[in-house]
C-alpha positions as CSV (number, residue, x, y, z in Angstrom):
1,X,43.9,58.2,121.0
2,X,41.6,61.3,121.5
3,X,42.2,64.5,120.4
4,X,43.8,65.8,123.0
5,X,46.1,63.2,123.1
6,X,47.5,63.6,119.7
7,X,48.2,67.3,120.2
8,X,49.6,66.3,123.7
9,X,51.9,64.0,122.0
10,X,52.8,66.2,119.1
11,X,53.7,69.1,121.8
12,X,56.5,66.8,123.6
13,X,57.9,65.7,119.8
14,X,58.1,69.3,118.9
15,X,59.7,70.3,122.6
16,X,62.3,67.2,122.4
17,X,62.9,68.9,118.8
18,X,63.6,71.8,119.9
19,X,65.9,70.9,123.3
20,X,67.3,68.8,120.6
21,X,68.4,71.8,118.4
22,X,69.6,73.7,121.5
23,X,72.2,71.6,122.7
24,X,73.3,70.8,118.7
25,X,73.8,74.6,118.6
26,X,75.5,74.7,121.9
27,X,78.1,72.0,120.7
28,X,78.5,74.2,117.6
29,X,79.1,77.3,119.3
30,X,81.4,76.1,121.6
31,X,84.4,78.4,121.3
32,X,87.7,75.5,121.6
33,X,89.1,75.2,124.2
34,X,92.5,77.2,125.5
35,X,95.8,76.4,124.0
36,X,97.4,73.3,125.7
37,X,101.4,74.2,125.4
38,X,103.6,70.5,125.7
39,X,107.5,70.8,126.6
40,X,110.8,68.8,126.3
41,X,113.9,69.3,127.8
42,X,117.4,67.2,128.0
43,X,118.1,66.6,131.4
44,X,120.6,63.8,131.2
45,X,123.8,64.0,132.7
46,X,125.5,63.8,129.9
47,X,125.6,63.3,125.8
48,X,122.6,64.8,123.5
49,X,119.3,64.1,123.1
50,X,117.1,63.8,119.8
51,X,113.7,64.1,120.0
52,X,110.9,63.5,117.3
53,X,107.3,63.8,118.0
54,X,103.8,64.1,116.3
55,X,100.3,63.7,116.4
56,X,98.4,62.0,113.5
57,X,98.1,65.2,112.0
58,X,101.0,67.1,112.8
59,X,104.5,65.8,112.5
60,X,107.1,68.3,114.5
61,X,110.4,66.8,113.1
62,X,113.7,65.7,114.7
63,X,115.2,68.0,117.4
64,X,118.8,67.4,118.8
65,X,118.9,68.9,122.4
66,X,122.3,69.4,124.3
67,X,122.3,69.1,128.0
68,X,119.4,71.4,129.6
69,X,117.8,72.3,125.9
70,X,114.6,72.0,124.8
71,X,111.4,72.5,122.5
72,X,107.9,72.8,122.9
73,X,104.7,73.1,120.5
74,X,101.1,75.0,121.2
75,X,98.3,73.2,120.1
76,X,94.1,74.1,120.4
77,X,93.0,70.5,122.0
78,X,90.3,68.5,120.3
79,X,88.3,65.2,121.3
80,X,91.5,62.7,121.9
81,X,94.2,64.9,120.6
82,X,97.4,62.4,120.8
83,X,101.1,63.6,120.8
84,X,103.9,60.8,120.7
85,X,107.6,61.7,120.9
86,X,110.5,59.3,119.9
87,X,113.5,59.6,122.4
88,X,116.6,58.7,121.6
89,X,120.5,59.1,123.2
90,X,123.9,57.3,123.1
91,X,122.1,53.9,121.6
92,X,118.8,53.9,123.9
93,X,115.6,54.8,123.1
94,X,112.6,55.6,124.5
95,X,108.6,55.7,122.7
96,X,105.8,57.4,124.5
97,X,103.0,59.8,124.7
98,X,103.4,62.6,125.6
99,X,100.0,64.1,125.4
100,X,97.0,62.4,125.6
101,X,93.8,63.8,125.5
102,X,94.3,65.9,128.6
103,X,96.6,64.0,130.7
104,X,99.8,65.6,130.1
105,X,102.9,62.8,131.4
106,X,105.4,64.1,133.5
107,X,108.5,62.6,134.2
């Protein structure tokens, strides 16, 4: 390789070190995204509800919801942010997520 070539070469390493460092310090500087706000609410005809849910890093505790009552949590969401809820009433139960990494389950 001439001379030329070597500084050619060493221009494009610098330049793909560089665009490297750009986006690394775009990722960094990111501000996080918007709260995502999650909701549950007793709508069964009858009898109460109770209600646990988490995340692996979070656990919101046991809620018992009469007839039209409910709770809800704010959270900032990261790379696959996870909330699970327990569900139980009158012997049944019910296991689910409900929040998952941006698609919010509606039933």
């Amino acid at each position: 390789m001439d001379e030329l070539g070597v500084v050619n070469r060493k221009v494009q390493l610098a330049a793909v070190g560089l665009a490297t460092t750009i986006i690394i310090m775009i990722i960094i500087m990111a501000p996080p995204s918007s709260a995502t706000t999650t909701h549950i609410t007793n709508k069964l005809s009858s009898g109460v509800l109770t209600a646990h849910c988490g995340s692996k890093k979070d656990d919101l505790g046991n809620h018992t919801l009469a007839i039209d009552e409910g709770f809800g949590w704010s959270f900032g969401e990261t790379f696959g942010t996870l909330f699970w809820c327990d569900l139980q009433s009158e012997g049944y139960g019910l296991h689910f997520d409900a929040y998952d990494g941006g698609h919010p389950y509606r039933f």
